[in-house]
C-alpha positions in Angstrom: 17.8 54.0 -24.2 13.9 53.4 -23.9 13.6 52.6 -27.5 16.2 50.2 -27.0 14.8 48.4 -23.7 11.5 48.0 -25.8 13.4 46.5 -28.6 15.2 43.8 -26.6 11.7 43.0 -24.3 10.2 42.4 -28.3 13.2 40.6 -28.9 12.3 38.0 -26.3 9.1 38.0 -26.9 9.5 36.7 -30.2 12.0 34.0 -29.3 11.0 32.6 -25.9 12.5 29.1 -26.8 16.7 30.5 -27.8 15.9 32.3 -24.4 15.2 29.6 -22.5 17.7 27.0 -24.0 20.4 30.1 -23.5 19.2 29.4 -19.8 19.1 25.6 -19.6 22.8 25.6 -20.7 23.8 28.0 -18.3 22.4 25.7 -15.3 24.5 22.8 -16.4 28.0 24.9 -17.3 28.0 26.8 -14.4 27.7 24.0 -11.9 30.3 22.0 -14.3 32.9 24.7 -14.0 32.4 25.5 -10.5 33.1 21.4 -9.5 35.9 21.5 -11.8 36.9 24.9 -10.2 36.6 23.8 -7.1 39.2 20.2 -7.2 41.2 22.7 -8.6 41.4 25.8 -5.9 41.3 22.3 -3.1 44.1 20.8 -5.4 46.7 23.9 -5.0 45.8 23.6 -1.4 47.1 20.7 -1.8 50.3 21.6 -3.5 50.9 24.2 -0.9 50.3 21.8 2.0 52.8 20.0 0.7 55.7 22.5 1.0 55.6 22.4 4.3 57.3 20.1 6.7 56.8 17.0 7.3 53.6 16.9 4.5 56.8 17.6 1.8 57.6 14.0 2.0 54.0 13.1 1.6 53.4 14.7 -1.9 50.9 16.9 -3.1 48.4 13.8 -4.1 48.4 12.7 -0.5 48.3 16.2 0.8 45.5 17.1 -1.2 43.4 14.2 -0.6 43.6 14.8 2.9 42.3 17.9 2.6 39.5 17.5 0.5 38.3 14.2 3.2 38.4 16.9 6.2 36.3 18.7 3.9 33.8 16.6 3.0 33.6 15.8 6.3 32.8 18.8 8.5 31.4 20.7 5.2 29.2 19.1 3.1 30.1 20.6 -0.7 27.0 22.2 -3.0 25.2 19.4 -5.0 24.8 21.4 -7.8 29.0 21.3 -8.2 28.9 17.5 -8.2 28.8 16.7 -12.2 32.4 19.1 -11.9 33.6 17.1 -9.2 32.7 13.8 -11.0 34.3 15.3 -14.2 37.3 15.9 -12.5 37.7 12.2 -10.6 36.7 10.9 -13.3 37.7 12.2 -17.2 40.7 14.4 -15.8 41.8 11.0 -13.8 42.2 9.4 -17.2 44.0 12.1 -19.3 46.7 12.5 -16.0 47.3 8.9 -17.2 47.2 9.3 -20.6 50.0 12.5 -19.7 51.7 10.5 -17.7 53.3 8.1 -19.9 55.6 11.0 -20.7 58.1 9.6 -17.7 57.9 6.6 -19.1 61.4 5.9 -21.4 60.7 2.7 -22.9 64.0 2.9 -25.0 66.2 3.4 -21.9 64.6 0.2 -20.3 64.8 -1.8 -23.5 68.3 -0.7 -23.7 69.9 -0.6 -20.2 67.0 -2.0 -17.7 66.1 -5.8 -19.1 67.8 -7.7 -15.7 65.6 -4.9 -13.7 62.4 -5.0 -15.8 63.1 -9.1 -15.1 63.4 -8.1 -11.3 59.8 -5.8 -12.0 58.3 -8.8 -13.1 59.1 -10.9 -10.0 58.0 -7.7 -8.1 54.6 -7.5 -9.1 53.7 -11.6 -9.3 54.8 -11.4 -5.9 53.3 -8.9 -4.2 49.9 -9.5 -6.5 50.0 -12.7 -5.3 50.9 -13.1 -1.4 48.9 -9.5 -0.6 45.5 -10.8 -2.2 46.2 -14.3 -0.2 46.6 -12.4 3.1 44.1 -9.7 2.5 41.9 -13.2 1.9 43.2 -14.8 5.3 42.1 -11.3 7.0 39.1 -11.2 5.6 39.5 -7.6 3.9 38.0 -5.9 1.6 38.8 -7.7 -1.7 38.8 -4.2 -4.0 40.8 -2.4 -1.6 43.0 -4.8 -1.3 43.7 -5.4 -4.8 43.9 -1.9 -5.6 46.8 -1.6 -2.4 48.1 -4.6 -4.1 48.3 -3.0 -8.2 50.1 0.4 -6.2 52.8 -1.2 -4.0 53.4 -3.8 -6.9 54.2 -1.1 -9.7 53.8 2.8 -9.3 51.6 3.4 -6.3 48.8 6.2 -6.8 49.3 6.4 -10.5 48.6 2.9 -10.8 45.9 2.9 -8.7 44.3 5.8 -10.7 45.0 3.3 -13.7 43.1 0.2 -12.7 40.3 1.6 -10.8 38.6 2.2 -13.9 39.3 -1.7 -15.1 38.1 -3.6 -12.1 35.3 -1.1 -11.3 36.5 0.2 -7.8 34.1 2.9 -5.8 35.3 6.0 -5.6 36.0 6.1 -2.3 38.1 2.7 -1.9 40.5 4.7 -5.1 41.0 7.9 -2.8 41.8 5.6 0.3 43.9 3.2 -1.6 45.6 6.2 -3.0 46.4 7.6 0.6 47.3 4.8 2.1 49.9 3.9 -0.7 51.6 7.4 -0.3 51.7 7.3 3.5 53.0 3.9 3.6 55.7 4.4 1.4 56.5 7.3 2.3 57.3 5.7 6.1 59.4 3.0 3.9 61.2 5.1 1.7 62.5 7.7 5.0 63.6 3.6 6.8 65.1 3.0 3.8 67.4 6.6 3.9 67.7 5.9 8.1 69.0 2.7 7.3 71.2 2.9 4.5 74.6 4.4 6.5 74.9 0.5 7.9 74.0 -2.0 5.1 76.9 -3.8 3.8 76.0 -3.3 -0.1 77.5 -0.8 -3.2 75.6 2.3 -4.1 74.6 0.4 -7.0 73.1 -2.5 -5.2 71.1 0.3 -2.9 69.9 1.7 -5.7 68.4 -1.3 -7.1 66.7 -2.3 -4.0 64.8 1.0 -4.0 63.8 0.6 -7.5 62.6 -3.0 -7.3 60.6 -2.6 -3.7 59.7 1.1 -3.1 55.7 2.3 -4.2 56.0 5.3 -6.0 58.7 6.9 -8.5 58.8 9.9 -5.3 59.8 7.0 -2.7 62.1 5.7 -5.2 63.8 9.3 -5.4 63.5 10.2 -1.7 65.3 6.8 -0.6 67.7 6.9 -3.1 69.3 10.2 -3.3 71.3 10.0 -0.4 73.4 6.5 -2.2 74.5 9.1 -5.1 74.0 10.1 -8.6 74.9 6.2 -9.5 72.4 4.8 -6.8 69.5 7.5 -7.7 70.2 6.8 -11.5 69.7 3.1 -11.5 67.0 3.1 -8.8 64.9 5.5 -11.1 65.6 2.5 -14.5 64.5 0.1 -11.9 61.0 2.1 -11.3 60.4 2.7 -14.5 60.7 -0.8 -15.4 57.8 -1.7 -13.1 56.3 1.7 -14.8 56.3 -0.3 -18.0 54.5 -3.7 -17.0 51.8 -1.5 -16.0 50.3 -1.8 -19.6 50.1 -5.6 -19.6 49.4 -5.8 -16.4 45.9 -3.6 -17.3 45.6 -5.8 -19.9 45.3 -8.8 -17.9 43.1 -7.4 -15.5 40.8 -6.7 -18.2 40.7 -10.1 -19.7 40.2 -11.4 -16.0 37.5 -9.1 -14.8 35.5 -10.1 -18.9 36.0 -13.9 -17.9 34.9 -13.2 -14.4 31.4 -11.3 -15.5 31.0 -13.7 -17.8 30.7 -16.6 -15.4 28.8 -14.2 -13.7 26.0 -13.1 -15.7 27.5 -14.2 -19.1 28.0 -10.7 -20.3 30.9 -8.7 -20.7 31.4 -5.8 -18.8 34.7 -4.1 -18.6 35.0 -1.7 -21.5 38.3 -1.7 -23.7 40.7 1.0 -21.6 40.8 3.4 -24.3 42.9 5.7 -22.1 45.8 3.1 -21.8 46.5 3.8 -25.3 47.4 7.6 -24.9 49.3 6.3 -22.4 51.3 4.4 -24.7 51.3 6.6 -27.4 52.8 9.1 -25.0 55.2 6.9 -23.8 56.3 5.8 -27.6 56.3 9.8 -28.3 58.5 10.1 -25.3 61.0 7.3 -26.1 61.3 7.8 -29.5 60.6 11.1 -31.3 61.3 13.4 -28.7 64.9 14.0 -28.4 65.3 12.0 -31.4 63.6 14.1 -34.0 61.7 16.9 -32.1 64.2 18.6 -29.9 62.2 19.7 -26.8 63.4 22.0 -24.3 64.2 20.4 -20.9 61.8 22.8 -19.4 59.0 22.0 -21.1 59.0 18.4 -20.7 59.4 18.9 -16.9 56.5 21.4 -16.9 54.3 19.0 -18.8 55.3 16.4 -16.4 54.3 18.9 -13.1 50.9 19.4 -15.0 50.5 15.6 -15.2 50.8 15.8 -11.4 48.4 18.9 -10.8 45.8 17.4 -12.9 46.1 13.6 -11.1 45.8 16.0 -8.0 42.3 17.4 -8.9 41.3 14.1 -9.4 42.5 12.9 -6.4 40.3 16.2 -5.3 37.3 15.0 -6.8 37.7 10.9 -5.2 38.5 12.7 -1.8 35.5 14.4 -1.5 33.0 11.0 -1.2 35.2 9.9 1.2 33.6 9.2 4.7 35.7 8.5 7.7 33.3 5.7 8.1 34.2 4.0 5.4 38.4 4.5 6.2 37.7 3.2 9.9 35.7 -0.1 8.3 37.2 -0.7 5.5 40.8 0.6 5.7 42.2 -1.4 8.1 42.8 -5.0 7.2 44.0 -3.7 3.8 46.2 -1.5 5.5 48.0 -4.5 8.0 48.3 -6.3 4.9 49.8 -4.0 2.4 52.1 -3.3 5.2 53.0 -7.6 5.8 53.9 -7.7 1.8 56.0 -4.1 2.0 58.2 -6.1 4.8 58.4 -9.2 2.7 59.3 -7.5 -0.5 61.8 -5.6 1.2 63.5 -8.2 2.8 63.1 -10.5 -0.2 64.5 -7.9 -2.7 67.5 -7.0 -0.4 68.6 -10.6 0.0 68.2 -11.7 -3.7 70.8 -8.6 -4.7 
């Protein structure tokens, strides 16, 4: 055992350097994987939270961010995790995306959805439109507000997590935008199920006024359900419509925020959204080869679809924790009143254009 000590001290000794670089990678792995480890132990909090009452109409997204701002708040997080945290809201944020284009059926909409996708369209000009012009009136905070705008116009949180990226949003305004979007729908899509016993309309007609008005493809379900299998079905082709102009609405926003920095400082800034074509090719994958060519068990697809979630989770995790309720008490609450003003005027509008 001696002569074996003395061999490995020689050892050393003749390579210092492989000794130290073993050492230097070490200190930046270990504080990678204990960020990334930590969205993700904060992250099935968050799934947990949300099986309980009251927080299971929330979602684990919202759930998890709330968590991870009451902990930043009264416990301040190692620095040396940060570059795992950052990895987390920011590259795991962009594969959840790219994942997520799994729900997307683009054959189903091309097929069955066209008068809805029509409907999506007015949706989003809409909301885009009138939100930015009364977030302008109220004087609130411009990327806020347009990122409240992008998730009550097409898919709420998932949305948001798409654009952020685009337009160049903090960190902080993502994780509020996201929170707010699931709260507030959430509080629409449970009027929606209160009110539904004494509207004068079909299932069908319910179902398409949840699909066309509601924020995220949850809401959707949750108001739907109780109009029927017929209600839920079309509700969900609705959603998934709006789903769809997602990718030219990203698009768009890239060409605007180029043609703004140009007249700016006459360089480009916004980078090409690499991630929006996984998302697509996912989507095309989903739409067309599986279940066409490559039978794949139900199962499967719905597990890849609940790691989707988790993983837009932890990076919901990692935005959460450089939140400051500073910045939610200034900078949350004009946004807020008028993401709420468009919600009532999209709903109204959409149930009296049925």
């Amino acid at each position: 055992m001696a002569q074996q000590s003395v061999a490995r001290k020689l050892e050393k000794e003749k390579h210092p350097e492989s000794e130290n670089k073993s050492r230097r990678k070490l200190q930046i792995v270990l504080p990678w994987i204990g960020g990334i480890a930590f969205t993700f132990f904060i992250a099935l909090l968050g799934v947990g939270l949300s099986q309980l009452w009251g927080f299971d109409r929330v979602g684990p997204l919202a759930s998890a961010i709330i968590i991870a701002i009451v902990c930043r708040q009264i416990w301040e997080y190692p620095e040396q995790i940060r570059p795992g945290i950052e990895f987390s809201a920011k590259k795991l944020l962009r594969f959840a995306i790219i994942l997520y284009g799994l729900k997307l059926n683009i054959n189903v909409i091309f097929n069955q959805g066209m008068p809805l996708l029509i409907r999506g369209i007015g949706t989003i000009v809409f909301v885009l439109v009138v939100m930015m012009l009364i977030a302008k009136w109220l004087k609130a905070d411009f990327a806020l507000s347009l990122l409240l705008a992008v998730g009550t116009a097409v898919c709420g949180a998932a949305a948001i997590a798409a654009v952020s990226p685009i337009v160049k949003s903090k960190e902080e305004d993502t994780a509020i935008g996201v929170g707010i979007i699931a709260l507030g729908g959430t509080v629409f899509a449970l009027l929606y199920t209160v009110i539904r016993p004494v509207l004068p309309i079909s299932d069908s007609a319910y179902g398409i006024w949840a699909g066309v008005s509601l924020h995220e493809i949850a809401h959707v379900a949750l108001a739907a359900a109780p109009g029927g299998e017929d209600a839920l079905a079309i509700a969900l082709l609705a959603k998934l419509g709006r789903v769809l102009l997602l990718i030219p609405l990203c698009f768009i926003l890239v060409y605007w925020m180029n043609k703004r920095d140009v007249a700016k400082t006459g360089k480009t800034k916004v980078g090409f959204p690499w991630f929006l074509l996984g998302f697509i090719f996912m989507s095309l994958l989903g739409s067309y080869v599986f279940g066409e060519y490559i039978d794949v068990p139900t199962s499967v697809m719905e597990g890849v679809s609940s790691l989707s979630t988790f993983i837009l989770t932890m990076a919901m995790v990692g935005l959460g924790l450089n939140v400051s309720f500073q910045a939610i008490r200034t900078k949350a609450s004009r946004p807020l009143i008028a993401m709420l003003i468009v919600s009532v005027l999209l709903t109204g509008l959409s149930y009296f254009t049925l």
